[in-house]
Phi, psi and omega in degrees: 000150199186155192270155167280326189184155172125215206241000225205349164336130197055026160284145201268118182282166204223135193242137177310183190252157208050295192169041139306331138231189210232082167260156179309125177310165182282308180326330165285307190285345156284351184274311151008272152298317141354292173293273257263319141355324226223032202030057214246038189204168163279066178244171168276156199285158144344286180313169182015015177299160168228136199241155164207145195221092161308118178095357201349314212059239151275346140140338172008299163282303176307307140352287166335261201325314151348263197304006194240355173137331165001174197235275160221175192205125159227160227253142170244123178210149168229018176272117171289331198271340150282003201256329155306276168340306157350267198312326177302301178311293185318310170296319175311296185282022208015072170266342185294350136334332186240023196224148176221127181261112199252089178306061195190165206281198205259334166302338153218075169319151192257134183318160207257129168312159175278338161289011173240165216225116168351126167311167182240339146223181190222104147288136165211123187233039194254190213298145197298139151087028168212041145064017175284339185264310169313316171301325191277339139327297182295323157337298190268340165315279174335275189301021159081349189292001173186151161277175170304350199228027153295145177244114186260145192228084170277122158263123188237182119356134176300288197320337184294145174278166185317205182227167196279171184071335175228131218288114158261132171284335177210184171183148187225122189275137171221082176098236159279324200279168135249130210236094184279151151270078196257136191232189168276154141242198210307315185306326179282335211298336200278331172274116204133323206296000000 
């Protein structure tokens, strides 16, 4: 595993050790980035974007989003034995000036200070098949961590359905995996702000 493109290409990441996660391929987080390069969405570039990378892991995606330009990225994980590799990655990549790492779990994020301003993406990425990315959606809604005009990036099970409440705009098959593009939709908007 390893960043893909960017100021920061080819750092090598680093995973706990045996089959504590499920990390994103690298070929999916280029396809990703990809999409998101290439403006096919109402989103904002990329560039000085602020990111949050749910479920982190290792941080692979928010890294990415690093090395590509991002502004900061924060990270949400509560597996301490992932929270090593993390912090590693993050050094590795020398990022930590830009990067806040949040030790908790992602079903109750602690609200976004009134001094920080919503994010402009979201990776969420957790373990497949345990019913976890809509509450941690609703969650981070709740706590103010993103607006209507955030582009949320879910990686679920190919076979899962879309997550209920929130509209995908676009979705892409790798395999096992599926990568939903995702937004509010209109009824939720009013809420978080």
């Amino acid at each position: 595993m390893r960043i893909i493109a960017g100021d920061q290409r080819g750092v090598r990441l680093s995973a706990p050790p045996g089959r504590v996660l499920r990390p994103t391929a690298d070929r999916v987080r280029e396809a990703i980035f990809n999409i998101l390069a290439h403006g096919q969405f109402e989103a904002p570039a990329l560039t000085d974007a602020s990111v949050l990378d749910v479920f982190a892991g290792t941080g692979a995606l928010g890294l990415e989003a690093l090395s590509r330009g991002a502004a900061h990225a924060t990270f949400i994980e509560k597996s301490r034995i992932t929270l090593v590799s993390l912090r590693d990655n993050v050094e590795r990549c020398r990022r930590a000036e830009q990067s806040t790492i949040l030790e908790r779990d992602a079903l109750t994020p602690p609200p976004l200070s009134s001094k920080a301003a919503p994010v402009d993406f979201v990776f969420i990425d957790p373990p497949y098949r345990k019913g976890l990315m809509v509450p941690a959606l609703d969650a981070l809604r709740d706590g103010g961590w993103f607006t209507p005009a955030t582009l949320i990036i879910a990686e679920m099970a190919a076979d899962d359905a879309p997550p209920e409440g929130w509209t995908c705009l676009e979705s892409r098959r790798y395999g096992a995996a599926q990568v939903c593009f995702l937004g509010l939709e209109p009824s939720d908007q009013g809420q978080g702000d």
